[in-house]
gemmi code that builds the backbone of each chain (N, CA, C; Angstrom):
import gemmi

chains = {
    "A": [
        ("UNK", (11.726, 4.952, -9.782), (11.105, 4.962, -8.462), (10.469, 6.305, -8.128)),
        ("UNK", (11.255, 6.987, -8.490), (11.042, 8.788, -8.430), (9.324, 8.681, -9.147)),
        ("UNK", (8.794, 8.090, -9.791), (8.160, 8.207, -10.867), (6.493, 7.729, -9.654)),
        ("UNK", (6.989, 7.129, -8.827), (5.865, 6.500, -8.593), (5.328, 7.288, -6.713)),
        ("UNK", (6.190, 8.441, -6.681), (5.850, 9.591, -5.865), (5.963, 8.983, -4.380)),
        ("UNK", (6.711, 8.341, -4.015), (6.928, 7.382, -3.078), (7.617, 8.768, -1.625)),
        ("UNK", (7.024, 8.524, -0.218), (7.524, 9.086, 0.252), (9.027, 8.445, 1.430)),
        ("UNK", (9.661, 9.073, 1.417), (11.165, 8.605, 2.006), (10.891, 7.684, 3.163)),
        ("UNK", (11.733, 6.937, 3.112), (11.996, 5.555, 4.263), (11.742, 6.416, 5.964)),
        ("UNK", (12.433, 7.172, 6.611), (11.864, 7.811, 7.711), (10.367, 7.972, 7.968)),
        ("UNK", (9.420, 8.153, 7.060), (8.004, 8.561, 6.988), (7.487, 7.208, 7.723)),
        ("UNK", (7.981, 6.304, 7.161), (7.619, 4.504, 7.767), (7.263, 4.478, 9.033)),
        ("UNK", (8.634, 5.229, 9.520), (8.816, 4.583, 11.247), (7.332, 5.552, 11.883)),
        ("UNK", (6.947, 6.551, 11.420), (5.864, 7.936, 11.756), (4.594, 6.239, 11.851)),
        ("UNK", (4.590, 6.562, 10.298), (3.670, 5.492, 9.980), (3.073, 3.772, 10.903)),
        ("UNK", (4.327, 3.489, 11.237), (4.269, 2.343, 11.896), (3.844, 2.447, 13.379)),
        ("UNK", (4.243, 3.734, 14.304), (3.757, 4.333, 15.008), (1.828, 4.871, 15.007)),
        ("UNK", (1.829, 5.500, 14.210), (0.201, 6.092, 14.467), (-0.732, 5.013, 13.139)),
        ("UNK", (-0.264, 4.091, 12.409), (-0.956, 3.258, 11.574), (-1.885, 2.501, 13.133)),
        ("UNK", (-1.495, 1.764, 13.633), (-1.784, 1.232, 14.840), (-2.965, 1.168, 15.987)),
        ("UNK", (-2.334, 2.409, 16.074), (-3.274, 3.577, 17.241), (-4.479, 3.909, 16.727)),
        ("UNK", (-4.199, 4.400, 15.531), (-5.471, 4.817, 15.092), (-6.219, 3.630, 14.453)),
        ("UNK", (-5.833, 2.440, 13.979), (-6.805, 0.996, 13.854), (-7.726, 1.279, 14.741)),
        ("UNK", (-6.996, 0.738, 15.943), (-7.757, 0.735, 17.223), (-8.817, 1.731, 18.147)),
        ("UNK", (-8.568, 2.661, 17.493), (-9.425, 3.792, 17.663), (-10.017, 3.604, 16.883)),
        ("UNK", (-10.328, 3.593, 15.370), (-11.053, 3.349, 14.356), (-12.081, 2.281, 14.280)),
        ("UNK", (-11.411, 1.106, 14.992), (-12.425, 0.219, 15.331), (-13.184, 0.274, 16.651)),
        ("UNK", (-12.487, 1.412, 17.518), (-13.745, 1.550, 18.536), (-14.517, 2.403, 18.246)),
        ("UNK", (-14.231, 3.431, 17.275), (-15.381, 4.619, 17.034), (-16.609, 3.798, 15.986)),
        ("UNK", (-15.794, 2.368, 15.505), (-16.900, 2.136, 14.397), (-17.756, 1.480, 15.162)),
        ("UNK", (-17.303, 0.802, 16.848), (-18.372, -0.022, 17.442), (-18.501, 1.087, 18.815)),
        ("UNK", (-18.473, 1.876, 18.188), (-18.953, 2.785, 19.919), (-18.574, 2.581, 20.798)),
        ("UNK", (-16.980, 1.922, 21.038), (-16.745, 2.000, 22.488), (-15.910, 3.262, 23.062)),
        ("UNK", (-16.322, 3.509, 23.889), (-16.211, 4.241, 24.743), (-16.264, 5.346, 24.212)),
        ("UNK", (-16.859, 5.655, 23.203), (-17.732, 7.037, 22.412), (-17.761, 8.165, 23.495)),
        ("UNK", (-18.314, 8.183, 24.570), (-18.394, 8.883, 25.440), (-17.170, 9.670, 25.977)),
        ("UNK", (-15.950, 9.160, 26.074), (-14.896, 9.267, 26.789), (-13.937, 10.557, 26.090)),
        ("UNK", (-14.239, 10.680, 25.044), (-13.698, 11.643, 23.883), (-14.565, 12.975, 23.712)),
        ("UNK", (-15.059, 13.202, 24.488), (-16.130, 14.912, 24.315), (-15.245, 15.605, 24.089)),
        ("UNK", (-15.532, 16.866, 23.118), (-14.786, 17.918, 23.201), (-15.615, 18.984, 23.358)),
        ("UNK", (-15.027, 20.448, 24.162), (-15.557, 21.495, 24.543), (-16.182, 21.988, 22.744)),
        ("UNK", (-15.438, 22.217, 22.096), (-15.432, 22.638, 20.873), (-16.165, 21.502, 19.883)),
        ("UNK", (-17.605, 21.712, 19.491), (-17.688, 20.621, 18.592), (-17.469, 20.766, 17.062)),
        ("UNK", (-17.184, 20.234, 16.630), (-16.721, 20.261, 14.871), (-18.071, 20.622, 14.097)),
        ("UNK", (-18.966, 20.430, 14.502), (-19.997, 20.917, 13.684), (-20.163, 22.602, 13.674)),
        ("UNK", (-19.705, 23.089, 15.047), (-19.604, 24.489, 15.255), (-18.696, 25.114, 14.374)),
        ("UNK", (-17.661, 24.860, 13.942), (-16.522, 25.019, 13.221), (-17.161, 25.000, 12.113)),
        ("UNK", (-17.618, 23.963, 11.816), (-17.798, 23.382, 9.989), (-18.993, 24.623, 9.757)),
        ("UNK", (-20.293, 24.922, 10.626), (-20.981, 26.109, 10.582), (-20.881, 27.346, 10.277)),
        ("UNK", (-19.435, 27.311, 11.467), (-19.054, 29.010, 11.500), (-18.154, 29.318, 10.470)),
        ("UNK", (-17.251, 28.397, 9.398), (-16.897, 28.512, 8.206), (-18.024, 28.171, 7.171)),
        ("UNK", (-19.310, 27.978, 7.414), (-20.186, 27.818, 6.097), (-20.062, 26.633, 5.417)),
        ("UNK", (-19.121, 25.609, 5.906), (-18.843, 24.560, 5.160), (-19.901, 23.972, 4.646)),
        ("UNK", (-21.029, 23.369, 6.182), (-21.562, 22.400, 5.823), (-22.573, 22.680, 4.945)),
        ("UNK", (-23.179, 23.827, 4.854), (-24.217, 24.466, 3.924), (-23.587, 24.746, 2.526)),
        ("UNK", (-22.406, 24.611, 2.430), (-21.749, 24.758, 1.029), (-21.475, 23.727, 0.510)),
        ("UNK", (-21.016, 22.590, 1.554), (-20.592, 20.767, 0.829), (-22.093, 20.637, 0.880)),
        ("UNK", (-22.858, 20.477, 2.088), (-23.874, 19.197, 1.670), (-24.892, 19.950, 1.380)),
        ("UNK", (-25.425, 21.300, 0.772), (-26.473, 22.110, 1.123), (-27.466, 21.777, 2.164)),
        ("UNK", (-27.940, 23.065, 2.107), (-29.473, 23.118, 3.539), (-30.495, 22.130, 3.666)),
        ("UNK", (-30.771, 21.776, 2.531), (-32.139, 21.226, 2.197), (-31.431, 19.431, 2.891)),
        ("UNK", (-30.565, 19.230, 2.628), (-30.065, 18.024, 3.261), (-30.032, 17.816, 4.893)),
        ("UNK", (-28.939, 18.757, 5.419), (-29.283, 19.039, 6.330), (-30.528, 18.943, 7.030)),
        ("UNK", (-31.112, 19.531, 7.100), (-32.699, 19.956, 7.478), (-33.363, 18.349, 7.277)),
        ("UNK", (-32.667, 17.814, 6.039), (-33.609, 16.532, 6.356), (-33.170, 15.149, 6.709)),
        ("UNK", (-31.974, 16.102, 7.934), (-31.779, 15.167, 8.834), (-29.961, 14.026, 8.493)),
        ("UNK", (-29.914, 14.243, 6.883), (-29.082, 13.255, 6.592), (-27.342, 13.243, 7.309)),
        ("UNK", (-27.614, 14.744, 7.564), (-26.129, 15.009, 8.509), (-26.553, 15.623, 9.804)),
        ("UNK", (-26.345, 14.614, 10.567), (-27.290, 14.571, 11.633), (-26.053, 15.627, 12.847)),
        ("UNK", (-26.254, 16.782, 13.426), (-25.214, 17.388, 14.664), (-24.502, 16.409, 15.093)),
        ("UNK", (-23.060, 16.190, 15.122), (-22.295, 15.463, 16.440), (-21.219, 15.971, 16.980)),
        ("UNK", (-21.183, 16.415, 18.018), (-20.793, 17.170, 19.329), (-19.171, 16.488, 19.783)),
        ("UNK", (-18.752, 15.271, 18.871), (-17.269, 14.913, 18.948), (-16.771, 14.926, 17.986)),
        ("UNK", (-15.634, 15.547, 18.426), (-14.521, 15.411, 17.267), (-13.906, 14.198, 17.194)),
        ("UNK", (-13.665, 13.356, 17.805), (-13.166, 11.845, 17.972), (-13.114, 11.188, 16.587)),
        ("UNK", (-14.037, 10.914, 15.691), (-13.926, 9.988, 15.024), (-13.205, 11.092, 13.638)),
        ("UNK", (-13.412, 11.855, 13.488), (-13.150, 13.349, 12.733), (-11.258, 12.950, 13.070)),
        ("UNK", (-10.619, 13.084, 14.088), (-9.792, 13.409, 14.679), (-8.797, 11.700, 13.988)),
        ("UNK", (-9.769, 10.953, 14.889), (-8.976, 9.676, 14.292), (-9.098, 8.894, 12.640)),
        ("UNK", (-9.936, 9.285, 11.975), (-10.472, 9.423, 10.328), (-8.959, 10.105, 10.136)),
        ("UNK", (-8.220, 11.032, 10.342), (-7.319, 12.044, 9.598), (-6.053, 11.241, 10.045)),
        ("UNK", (-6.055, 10.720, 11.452), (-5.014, 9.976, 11.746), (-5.015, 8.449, 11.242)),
        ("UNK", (-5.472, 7.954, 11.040), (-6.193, 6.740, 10.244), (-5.452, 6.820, 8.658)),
        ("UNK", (-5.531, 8.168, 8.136), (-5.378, 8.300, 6.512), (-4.121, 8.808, 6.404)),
        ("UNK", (-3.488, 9.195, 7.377), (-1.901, 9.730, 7.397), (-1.174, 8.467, 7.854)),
        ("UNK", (-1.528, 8.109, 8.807), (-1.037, 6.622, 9.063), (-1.212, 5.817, 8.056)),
        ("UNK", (-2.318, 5.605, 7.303), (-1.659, 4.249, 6.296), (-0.826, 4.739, 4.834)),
        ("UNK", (-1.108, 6.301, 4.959), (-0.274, 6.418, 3.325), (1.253, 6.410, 3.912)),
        ("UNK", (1.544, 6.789, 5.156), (2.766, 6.649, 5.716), (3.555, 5.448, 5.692)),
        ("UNK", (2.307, 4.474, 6.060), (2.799, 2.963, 6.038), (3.363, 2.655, 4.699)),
        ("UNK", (2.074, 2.717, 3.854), (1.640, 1.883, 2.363), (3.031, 2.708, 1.555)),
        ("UNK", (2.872, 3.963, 1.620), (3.870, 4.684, 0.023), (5.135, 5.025, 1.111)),
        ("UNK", (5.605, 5.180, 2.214), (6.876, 4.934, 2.030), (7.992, 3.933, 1.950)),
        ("UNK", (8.902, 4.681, 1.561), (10.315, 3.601, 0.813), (10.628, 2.831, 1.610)),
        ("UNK", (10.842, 1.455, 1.167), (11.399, 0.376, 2.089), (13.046, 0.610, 2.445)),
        ("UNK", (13.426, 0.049, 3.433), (14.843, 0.451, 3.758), (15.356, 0.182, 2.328)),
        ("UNK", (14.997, -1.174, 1.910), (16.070, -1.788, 0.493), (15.217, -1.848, -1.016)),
        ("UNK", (14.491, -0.418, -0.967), (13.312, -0.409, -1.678), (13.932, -0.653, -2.877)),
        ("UNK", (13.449, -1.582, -3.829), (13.874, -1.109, -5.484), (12.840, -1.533, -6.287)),
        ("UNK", (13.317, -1.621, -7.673), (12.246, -2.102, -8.531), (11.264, -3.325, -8.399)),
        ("UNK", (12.396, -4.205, -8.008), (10.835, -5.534, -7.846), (10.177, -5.174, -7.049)),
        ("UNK", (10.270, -4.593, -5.531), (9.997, -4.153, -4.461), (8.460, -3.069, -4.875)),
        ("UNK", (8.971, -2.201, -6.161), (7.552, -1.174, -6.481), (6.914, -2.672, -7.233)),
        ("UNK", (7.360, -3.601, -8.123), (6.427, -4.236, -8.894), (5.709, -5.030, -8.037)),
        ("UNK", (5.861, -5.497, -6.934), (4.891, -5.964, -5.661), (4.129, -4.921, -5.363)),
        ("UNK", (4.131, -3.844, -5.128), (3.421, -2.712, -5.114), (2.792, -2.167, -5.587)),
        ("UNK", (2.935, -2.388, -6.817), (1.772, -1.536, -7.661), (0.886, -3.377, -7.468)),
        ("UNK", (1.349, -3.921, -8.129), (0.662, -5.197, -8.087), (-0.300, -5.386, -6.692)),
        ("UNK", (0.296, -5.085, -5.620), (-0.735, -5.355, -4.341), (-1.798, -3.952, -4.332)),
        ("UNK", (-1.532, -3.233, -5.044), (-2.498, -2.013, -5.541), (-3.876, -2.681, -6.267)),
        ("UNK", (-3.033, -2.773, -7.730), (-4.182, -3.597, -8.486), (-5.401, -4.396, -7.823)),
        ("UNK", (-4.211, -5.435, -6.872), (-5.453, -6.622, -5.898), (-6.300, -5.903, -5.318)),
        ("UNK", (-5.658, -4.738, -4.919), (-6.662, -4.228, -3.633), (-7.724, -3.638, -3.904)),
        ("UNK", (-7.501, -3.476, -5.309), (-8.924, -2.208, -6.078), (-10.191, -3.484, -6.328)),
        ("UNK", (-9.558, -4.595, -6.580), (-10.026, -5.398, -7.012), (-10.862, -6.187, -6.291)),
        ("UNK", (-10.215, -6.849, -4.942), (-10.835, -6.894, -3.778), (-11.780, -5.830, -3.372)),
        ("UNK", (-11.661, -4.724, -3.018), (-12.485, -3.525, -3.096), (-13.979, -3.445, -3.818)),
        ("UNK", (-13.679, -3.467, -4.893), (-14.574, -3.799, -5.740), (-15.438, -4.862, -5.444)),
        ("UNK", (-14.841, -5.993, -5.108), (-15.665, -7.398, -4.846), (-16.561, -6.612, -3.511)),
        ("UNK", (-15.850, -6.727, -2.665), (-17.028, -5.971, -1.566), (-17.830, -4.953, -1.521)),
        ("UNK", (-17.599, -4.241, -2.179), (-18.395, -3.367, -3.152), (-19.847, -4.004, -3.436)),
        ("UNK", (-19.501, -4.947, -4.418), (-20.637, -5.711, -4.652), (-21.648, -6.216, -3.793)),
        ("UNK", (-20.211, -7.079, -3.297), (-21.285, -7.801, -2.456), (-22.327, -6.647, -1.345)),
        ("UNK", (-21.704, -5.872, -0.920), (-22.299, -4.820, -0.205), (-23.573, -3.811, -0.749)),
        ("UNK", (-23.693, -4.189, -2.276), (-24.688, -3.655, -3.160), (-25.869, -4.446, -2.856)),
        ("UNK", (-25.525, -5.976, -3.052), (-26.453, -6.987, -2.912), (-26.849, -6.995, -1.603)),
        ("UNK", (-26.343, -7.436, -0.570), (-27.172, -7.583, 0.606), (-27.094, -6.533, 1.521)),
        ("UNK", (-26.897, -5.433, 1.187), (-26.897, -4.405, 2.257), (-28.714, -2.981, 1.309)),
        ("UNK", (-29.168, -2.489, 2.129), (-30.104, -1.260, 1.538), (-30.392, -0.370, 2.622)),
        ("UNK", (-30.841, 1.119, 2.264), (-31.021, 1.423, 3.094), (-30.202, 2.234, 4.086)),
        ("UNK", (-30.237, 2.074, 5.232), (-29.496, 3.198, 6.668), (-28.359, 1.984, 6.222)),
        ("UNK", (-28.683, 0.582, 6.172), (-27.495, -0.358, 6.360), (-26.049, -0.304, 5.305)),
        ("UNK", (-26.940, 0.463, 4.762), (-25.545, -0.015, 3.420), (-24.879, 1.608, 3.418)),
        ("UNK", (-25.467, 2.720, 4.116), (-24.312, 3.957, 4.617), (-23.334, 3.227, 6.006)),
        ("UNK", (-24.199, 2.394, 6.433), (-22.934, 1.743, 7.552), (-22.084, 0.862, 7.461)),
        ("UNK", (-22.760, 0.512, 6.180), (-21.652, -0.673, 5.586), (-20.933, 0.092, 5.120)),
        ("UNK", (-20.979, 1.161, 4.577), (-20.173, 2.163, 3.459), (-19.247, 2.807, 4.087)),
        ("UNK", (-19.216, 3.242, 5.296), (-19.164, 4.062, 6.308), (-17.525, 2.432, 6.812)),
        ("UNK", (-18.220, 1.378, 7.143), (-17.202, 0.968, 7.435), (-15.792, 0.375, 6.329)),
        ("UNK", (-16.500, 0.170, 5.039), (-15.851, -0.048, 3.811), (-14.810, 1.133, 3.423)),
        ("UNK", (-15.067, 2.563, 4.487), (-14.007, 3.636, 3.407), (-12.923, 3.656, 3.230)),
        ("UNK", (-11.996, 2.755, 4.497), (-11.003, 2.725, 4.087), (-10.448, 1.422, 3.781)),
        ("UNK", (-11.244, 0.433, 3.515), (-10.725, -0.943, 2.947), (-9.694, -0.763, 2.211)),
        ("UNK", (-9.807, -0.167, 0.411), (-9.213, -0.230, -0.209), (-7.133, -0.107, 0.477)),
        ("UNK", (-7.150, 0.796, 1.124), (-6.110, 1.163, 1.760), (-5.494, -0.083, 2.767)),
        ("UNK", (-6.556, -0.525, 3.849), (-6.083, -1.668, 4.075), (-5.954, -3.069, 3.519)),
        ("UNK", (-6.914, -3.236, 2.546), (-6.536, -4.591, 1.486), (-5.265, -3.758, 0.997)),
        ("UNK", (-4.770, -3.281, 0.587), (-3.482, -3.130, 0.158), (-2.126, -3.000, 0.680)),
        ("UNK", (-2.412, -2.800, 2.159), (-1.258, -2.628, 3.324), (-1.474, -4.259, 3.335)),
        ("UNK", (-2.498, -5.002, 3.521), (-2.313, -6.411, 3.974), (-1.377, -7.655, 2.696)),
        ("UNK", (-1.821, -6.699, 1.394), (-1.366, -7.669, -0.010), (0.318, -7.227, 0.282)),
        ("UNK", (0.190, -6.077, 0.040), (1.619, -5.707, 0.100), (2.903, -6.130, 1.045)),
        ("UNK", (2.560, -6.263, 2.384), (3.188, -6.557, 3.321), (3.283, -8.120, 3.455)),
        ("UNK", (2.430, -8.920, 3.332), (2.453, -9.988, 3.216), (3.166, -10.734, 2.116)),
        ("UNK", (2.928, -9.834, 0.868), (3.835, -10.432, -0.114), (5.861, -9.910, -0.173)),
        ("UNK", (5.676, -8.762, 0.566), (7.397, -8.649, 1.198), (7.613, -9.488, 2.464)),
        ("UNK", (7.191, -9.942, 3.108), (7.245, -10.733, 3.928), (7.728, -12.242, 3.035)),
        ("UNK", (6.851, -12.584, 1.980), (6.851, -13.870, 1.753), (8.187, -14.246, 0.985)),
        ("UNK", (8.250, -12.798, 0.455), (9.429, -12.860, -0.568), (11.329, -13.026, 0.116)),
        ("UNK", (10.434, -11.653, 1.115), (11.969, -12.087, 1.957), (12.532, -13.141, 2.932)),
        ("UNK", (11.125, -14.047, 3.305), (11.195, -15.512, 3.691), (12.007, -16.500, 2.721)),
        ("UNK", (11.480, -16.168, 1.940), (12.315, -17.370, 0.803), (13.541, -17.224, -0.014)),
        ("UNK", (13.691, -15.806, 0.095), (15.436, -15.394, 0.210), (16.045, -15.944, 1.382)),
        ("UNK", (15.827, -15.703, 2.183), (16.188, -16.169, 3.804), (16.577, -17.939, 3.629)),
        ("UNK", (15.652, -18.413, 3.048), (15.499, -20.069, 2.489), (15.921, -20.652, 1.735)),
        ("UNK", (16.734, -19.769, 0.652), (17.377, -20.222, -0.007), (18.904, -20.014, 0.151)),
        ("UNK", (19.229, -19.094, 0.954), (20.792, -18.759, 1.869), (20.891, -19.962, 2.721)),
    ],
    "B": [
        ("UNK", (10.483, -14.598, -20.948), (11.650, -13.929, -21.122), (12.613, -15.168, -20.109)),
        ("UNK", (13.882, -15.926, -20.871), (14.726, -16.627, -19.823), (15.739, -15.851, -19.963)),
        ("UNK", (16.908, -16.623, -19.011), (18.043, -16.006, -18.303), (18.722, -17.116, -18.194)),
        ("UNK", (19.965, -16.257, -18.583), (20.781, -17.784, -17.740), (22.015, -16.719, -16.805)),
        ("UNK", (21.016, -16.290, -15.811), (21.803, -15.198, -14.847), (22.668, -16.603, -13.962)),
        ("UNK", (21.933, -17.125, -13.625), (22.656, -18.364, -12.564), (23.892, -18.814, -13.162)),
        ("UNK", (24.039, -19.259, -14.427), (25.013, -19.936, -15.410), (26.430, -18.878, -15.299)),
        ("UNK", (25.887, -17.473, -15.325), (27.079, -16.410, -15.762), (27.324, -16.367, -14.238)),
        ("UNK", (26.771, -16.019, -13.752), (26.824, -15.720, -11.944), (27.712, -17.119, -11.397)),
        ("UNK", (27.713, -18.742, -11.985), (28.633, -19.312, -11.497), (29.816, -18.754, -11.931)),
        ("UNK", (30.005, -18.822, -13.351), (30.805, -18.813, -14.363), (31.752, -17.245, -13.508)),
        ("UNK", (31.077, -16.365, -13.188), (31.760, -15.046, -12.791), (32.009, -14.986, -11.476)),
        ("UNK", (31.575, -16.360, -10.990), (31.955, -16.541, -9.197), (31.617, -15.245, -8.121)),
        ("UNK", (30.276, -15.380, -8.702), (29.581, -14.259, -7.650), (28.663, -14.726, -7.106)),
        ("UNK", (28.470, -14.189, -5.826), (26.749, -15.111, -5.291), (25.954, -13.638, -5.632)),
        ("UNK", (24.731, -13.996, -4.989), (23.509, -13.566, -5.305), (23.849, -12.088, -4.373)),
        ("UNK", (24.102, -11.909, -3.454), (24.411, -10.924, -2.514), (25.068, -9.632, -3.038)),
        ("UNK", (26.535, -10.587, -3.768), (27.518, -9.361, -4.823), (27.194, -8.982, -6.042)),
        ("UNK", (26.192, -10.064, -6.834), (25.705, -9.378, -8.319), (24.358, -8.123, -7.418)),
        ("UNK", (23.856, -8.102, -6.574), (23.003, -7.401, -5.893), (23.299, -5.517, -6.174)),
        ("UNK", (24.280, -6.119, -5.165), (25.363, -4.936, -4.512), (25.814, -3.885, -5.701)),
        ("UNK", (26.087, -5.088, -6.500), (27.019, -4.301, -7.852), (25.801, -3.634, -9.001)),
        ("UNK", (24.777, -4.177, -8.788), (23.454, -3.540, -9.803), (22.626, -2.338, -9.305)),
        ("UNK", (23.162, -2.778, -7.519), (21.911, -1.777, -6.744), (20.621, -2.218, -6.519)),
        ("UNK", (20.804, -3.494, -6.696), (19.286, -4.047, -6.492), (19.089, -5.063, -4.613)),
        ("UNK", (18.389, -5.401, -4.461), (18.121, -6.102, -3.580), (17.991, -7.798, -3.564)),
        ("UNK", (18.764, -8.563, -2.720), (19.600, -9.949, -3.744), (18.019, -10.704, -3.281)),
        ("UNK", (16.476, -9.937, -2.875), (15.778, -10.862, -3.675), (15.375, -10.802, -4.796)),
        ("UNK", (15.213, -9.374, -5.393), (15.338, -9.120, -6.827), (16.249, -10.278, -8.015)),
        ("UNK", (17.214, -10.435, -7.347), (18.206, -11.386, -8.489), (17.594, -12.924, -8.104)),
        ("UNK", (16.779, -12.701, -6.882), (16.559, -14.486, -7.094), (15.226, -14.813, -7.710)),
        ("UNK", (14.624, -13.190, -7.365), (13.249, -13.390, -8.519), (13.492, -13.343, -10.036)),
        ("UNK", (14.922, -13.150, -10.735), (14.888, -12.817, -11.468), (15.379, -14.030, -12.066)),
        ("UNK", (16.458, -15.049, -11.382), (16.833, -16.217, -12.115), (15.683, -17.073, -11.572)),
        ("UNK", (14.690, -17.393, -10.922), (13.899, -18.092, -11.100), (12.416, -17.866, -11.977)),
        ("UNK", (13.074, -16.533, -12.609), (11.978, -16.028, -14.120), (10.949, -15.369, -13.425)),
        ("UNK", (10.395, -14.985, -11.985), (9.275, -14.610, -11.985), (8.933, -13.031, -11.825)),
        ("UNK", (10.633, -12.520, -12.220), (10.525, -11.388, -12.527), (10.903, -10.910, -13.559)),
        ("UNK", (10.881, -10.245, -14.444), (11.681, -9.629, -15.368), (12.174, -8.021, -15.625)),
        ("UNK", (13.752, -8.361, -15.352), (13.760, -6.785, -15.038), (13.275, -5.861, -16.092)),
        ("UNK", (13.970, -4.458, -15.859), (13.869, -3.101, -16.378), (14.953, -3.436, -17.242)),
        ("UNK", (14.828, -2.575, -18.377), (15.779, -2.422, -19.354), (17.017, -2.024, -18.879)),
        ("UNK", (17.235, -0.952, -17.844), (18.636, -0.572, -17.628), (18.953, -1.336, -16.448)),
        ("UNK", (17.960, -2.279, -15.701), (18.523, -3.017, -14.318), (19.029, -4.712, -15.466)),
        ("UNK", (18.637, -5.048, -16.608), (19.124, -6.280, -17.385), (20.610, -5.444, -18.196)),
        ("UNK", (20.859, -4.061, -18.629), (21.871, -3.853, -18.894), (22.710, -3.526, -18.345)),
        ("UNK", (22.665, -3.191, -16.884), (23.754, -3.523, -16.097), (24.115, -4.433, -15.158)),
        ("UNK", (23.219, -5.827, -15.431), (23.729, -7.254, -15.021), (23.926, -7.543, -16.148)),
        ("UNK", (23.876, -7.151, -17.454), (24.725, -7.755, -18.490), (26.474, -7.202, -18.444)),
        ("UNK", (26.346, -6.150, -18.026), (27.762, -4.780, -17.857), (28.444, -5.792, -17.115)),
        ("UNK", (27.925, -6.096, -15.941), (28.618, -6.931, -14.942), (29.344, -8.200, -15.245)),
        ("UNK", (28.737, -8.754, -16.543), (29.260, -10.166, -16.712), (30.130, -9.970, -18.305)),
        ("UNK", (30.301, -8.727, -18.328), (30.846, -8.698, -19.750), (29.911, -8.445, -20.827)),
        ("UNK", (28.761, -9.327, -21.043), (28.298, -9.633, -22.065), (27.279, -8.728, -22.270)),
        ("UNK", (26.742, -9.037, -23.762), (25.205, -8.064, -24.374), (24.337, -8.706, -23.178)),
        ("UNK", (23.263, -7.704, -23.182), (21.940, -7.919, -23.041), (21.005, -9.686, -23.602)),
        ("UNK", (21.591, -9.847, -24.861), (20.784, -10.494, -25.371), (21.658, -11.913, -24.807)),
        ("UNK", (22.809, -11.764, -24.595), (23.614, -13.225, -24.163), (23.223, -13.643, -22.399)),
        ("UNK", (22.532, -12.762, -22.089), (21.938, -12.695, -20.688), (20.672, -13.280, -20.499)),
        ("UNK", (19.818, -12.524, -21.118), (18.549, -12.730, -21.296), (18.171, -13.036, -22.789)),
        ("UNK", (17.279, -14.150, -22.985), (16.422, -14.591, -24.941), (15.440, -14.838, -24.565)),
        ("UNK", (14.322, -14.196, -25.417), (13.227, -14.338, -25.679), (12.875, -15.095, -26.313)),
        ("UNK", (11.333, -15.854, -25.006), (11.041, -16.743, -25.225), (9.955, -16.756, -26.420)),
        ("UNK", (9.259, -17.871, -27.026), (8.141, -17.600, -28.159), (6.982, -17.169, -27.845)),
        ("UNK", (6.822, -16.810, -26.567), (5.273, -16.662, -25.974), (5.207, -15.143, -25.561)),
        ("UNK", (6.997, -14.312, -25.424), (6.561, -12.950, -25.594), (6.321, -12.327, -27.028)),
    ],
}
model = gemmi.Model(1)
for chain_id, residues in chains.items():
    chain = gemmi.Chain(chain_id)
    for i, (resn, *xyz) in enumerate(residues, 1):
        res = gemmi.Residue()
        res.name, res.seqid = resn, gemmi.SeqId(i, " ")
        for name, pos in zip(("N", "CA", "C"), xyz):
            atom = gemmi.Atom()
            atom.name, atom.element = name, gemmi.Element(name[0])
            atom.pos, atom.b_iso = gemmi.Position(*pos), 0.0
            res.add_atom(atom)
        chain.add_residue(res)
    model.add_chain(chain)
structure = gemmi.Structure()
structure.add_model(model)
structure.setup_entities()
């Protein structure tokens, strides 16, 4: 178990807490609601500037032509980080009665999820071009993570239903 | 890979709960395991063999298709 870098059963309850919150934020920053409501004095682009970042990740010449366009909230920045701590919290920590079959559902709902992933991938190759397919991309980043919270959980769910069913 | 975990598990008058307990595993693990759709780890099949007395191989035989 040690092997598969799993973080301790307490991390869950963190997880189960801000996995949630930040969905829901995640899906309002992806449909703009209430975009407005989240200003910050401090914008992240000022930061990312005044450390040189953005001229060092995306160079100038990009910039300048527009592809990273100024935005003045930290909001989606803020909930993106809470979003990615929340599901590895969820996904890799230990179940109360974690054991081996328990990781072999796990890696297994891994596999699906790359896989699934992949499929939309595709399909997102085919009918998306253009501004559309950075927004498709944009909303695809963290699929992989949630196709795999959904395989995984569903298949401990199913499993411990039918223990339950056979007592 | 079969088992005849159910057969020894009558035979040793344990339910699914206490061969669990005694391996460290979780008693859906043992029910995935006598209904074949799991197959354990080498040291989680040698110590449900420990448990019933017997080898490894009087536990679990391989089938012709591994």
């Amino acid at each position: 178990m040690d092997k598969l870098f799993l973080l301790p059963h307490w991390c869950r309850k963190i997880g189960m807490v801000v996995f949630p919150i930040s969905l829901v934020l995640e899906i309002a920053c992806l449909l703009e609601i209430g975009f407005n409501l989240f200003q910050f004095e401090i914008s992240l682009n000022d930061i990312r500037e005044w450390l040189g970042l953005s001229a060092f990740v995306c160079g100038d010449s990009l910039e300048n032509m527009g592809h990273f366009t100024p935005c003045n909230d930290l909001l989606p920045t803020v909930v993106d980080i809470l979003f990615i701590v929340g599901s590895c919290l969820l996904g890799f920590s230990k179940l109360s009665d974690e054991d081996e079959y328990f990781s072999k559902i796990r890696m297994q709902a891994l596999v699906l999820a790359v896989y699934m992933y992949a499929a939309v991938l595709i399909i997102g190759e085919i009918l998306c071009w253009g501004t559309a397919f950075l927004y498709f991309m944009r909303c695809c980043i963290f699929a992989p993570v949630l196709f795999f919270l959904i395989f995984f959980y569903a298949r401990v769910a199913a499993v411990r239903k039918g223990a339950k069913d056979e007592k | 890979m079969k088992n005849n975990l159910k057969v020894c598990r009558a035979i040793g008058s344990l339910t699914q709960e206490e061969l669990a307990a005694k391996v460290g595993v979780t008693r859906q693990a043992i029910i995935a395991i006598e209904r074949g759709k799991y197959i354990p780890s080498t040291v989680l099949a040698m110590k449900i063999a420990r448990v019933f007395g017997k080898t490894v191989e009087e536990v679990f035989t391989l089938e012709e298709t591994d």
